[in-house]
C-alpha positions in Angstrom: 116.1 227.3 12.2 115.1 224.3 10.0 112.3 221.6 11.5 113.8 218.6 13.2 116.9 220.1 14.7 117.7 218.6 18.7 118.2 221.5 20.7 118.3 219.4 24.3 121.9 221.0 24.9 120.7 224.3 24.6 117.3 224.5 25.6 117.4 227.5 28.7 116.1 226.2 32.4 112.4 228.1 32.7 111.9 230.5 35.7 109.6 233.5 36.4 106.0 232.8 36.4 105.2 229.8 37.1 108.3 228.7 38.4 106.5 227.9 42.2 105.0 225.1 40.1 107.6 223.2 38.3 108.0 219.8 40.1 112.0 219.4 38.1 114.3 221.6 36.2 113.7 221.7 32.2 116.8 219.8 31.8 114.8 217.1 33.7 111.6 217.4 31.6 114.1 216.9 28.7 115.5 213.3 29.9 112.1 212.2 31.0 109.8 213.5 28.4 111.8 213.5 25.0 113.1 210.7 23.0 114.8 210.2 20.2 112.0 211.5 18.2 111.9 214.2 19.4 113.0 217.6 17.8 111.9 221.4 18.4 111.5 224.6 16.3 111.1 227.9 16.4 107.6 229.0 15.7 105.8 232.5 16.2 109.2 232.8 18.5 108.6 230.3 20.4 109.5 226.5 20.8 108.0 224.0 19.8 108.3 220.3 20.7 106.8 217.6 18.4 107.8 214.1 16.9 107.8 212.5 14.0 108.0 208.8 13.2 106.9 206.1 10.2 106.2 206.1 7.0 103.7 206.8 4.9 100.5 209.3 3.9 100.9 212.4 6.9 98.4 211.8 9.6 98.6 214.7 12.5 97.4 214.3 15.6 96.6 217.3 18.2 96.1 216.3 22.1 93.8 217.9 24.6 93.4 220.2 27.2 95.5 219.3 30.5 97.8 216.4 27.8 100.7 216.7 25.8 101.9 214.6 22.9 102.7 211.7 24.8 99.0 210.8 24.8 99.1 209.3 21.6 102.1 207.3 22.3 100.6 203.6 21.9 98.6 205.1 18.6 101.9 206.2 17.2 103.6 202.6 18.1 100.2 200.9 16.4 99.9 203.4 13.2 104.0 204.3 12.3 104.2 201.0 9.5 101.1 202.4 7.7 101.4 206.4 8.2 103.6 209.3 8.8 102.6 210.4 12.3 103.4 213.9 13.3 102.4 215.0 16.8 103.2 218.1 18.5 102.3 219.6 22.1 100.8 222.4 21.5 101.9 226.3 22.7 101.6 226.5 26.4 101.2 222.3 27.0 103.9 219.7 27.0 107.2 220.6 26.5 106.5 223.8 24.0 106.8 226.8 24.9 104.1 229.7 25.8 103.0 231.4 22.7 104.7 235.0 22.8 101.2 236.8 22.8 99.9 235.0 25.3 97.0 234.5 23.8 95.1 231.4 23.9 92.2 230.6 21.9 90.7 228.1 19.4 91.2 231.0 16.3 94.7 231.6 17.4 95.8 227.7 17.5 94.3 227.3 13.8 96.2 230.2 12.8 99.5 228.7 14.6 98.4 225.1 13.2 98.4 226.3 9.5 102.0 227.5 10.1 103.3 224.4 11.7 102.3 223.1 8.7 103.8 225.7 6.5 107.0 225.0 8.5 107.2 221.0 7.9 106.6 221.6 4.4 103.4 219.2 4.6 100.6 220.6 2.0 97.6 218.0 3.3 97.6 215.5 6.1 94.9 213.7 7.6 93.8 215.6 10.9 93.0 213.6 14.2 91.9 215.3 17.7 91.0 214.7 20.6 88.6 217.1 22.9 90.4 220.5 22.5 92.2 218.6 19.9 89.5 217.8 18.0 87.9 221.0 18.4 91.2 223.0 16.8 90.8 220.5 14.1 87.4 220.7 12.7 88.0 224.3 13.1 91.1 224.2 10.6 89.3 221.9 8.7 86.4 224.5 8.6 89.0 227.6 7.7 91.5 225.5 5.6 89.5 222.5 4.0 92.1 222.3 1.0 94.9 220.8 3.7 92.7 218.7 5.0 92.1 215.1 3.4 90.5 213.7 6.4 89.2 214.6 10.1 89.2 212.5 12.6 87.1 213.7 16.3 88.1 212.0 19.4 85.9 213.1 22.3 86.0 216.5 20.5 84.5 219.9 21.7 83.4 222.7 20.3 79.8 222.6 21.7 79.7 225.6 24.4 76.7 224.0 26.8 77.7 226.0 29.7 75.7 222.6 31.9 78.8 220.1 30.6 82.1 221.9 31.1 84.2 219.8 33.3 84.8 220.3 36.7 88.5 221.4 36.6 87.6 223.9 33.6 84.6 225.1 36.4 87.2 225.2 39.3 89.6 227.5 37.1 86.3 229.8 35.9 85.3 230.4 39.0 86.4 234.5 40.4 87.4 233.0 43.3 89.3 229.5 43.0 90.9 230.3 39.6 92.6 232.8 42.0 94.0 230.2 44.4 93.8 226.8 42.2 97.1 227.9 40.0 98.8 227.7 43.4 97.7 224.3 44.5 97.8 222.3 41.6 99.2 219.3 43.3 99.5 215.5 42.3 96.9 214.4 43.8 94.1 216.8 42.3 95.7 215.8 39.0 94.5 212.3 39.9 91.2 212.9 40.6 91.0 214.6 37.1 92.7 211.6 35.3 90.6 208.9 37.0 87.5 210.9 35.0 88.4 210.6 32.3 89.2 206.9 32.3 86.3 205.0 31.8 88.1 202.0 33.9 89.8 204.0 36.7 91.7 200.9 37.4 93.5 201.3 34.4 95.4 205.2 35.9 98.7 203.8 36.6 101.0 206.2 39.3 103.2 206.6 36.2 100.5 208.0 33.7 99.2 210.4 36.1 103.4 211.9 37.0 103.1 212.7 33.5 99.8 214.5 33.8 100.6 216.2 36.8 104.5 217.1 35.4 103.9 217.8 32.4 101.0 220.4 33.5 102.9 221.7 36.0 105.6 222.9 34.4 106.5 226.3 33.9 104.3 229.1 31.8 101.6 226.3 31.5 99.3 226.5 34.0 98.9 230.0 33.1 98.4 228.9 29.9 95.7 226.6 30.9 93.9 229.5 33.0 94.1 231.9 29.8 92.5 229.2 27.6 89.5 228.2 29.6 88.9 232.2 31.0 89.0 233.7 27.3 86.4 233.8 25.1 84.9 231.4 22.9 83.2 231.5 19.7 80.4 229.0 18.9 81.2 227.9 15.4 79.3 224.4 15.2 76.3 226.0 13.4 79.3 226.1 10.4 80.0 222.4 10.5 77.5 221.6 7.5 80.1 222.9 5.5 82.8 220.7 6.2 83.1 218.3 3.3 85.6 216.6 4.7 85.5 212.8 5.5 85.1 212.2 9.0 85.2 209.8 11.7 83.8 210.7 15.3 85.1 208.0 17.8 83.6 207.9 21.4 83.9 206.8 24.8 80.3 206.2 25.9 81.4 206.1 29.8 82.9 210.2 29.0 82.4 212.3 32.1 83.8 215.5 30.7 81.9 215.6 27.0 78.5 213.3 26.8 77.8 210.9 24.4 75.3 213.2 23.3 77.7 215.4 22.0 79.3 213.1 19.3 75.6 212.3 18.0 75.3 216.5 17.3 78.4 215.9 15.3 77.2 213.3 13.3 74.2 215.0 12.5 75.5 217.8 11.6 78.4 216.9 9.5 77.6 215.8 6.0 80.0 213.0 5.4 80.4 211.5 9.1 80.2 208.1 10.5 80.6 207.5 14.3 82.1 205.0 16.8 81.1 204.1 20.1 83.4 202.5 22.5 81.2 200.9 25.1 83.0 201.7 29.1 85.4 203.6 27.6 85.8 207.1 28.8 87.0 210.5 27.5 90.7 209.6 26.0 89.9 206.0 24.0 93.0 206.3 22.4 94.9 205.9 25.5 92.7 203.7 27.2 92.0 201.2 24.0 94.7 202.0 22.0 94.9 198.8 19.7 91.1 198.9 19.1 90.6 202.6 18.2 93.7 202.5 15.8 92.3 199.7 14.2 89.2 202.2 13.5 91.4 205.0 12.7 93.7 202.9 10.3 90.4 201.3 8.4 88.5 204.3 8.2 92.1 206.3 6.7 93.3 203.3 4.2 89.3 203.6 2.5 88.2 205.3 -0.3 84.5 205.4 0.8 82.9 208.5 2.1 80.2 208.1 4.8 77.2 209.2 3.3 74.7 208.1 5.8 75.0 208.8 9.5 76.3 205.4 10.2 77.2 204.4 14.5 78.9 201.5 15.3 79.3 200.1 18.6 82.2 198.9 19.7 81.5 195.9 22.8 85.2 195.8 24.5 
């Protein structure tokens, strides 16, 4: 099946596991969540939802744990005149499908990343993430530094301090709630999880967190969420001196889930880094200062200059 084809008339309704979860039927999910953007393929037999819109040099953006696609929807509406944006939710998020192993790790989304690519025909794009995001892409960027041209870390992980993992990741590690939480994953608890991340809770609109909560909810994915966060994890960042790769690290410095701290050890360690710092801004800046940290993204892309100091800019919003 070639990339790009619609397939909302024959998409199958989900059931089985996860089934007790799923606020609407996937027909529903289709007319709330899908535009006409939107397209799915086939990948690793499964399917996948992504978008593609503008013009220009390929920039690829990967969301984060508990988000979809649709968290870069302002970025896309600020970035499509100057770049071709490709966004995707990735296996067991969003609208795509489990993967068909079932398996759910940072080594395994790389590997699935590399043929996405393969499969849209795109040799080297500029690769933006944010949190698990960011960590999938400083990973690829690590394994497959040809098809990179340059990374971009939003709130990234990738730095295993078992004293920072965020309370919902806790919850679903613990023996005995990650038993009982995948049955009462409700609306509400959502909230609570989306208000932390926003460094101005005021700003969580009842509409941004349905979409959280929905699109979480669906079917197969919050067992995809509990496989992720209870496999295992391979601590990698003593490798990043060896990614070449321009980068830019942009920040939240009000981030509950992932410290400041954390984008500093990125800096340092990366050889041709520079770093942002949005100041009261918390853990998704690109949805909560979307105009500002496209600005960033668009400047730091359209330049031919590689950071060669570790340069940190503050950004006073």
């Amino acid at each position: 099946m070639p990339p790009g084809i619609c397939l909302f008339h024959t998409l199958p309704a989900h059931g089985a596991a996860g089934a007790d979860f799923e606020p609407f039927p996937m027909r529903d999910y289709l007319e709330k969540y899908t535009d006409e953007h939107s397209r799915f393929l086939v990948l690793d037999h499964a399917l996948v939802h992504y978008r593609r819109q503008g013009s220009g040099p390929p920039l690829l953006l990967l969301h984060g744990i508990f988000s979809s696609l649709h968290t870069f929807d302002a970025w896309t509406e600020h970035l499509q005149r100057d770049f071709d944006v490709i966004r995707m939710d990735l296996p067991g998020f969003g609208l795509s499908d489990a993967n068909a192993d079932h398996r759910y790790d940072v080594a395994k989304y790389v590997q699935w990343l590399d043929q996405f690519l393969d499969r849209l025909d795109l040799e080297q794009v500029s690769l933006a993430g944010s949190s698990l995001g960011g960590w999938i892409a400083w990973e690829y960027a690590l394994r497959f530094p040809e098809r990179v041209n340059k990374l971009v870390l939003i709130d990234s992980a990738g730095y295993l301090d078992a004293s920072q993992i965020p309370l919902p990741i806790r919850m679903a590690r613990t023996p005995f709630m990650n038993r009982i939480v995948r049955y009462v994953i409700r609306r509400n608890l959502i909230e609570v999880f989306v208000r932390q991340v926003y460094g101005d809770p005021t700003k969580v609109t009842p509409e941004l967190v349905d979409r959280y909560y929905e699109l979480l909810a669906r079917a197969g994915n919050p067992e995809a969420f509990f496989a992720f966060v209870n496999g295992k994890f391979k601590d990698n960042t003593p490798k990043l001196p060896r990614i070449e790769t321009p980068t830019l690290i942009l920040w939240g410095e009000k981030d509950a889930w992932l410290p400041v701290d954390d984008a500093y050890r990125f800096l340092h360690a990366l050889p041709h880094a520079e770093l942002i710092i949005y100041e009261g801004i918390g853990h998704v800046p690109m949805e909560e200062v979307p105009k500002q940290t496209a600005q960033d993204l668009r400047e730091f892309l359209q330049s031919d200059e590689i950071p060669e100091a570790e340069e940190v800019h503050t950004r006073h919003l």
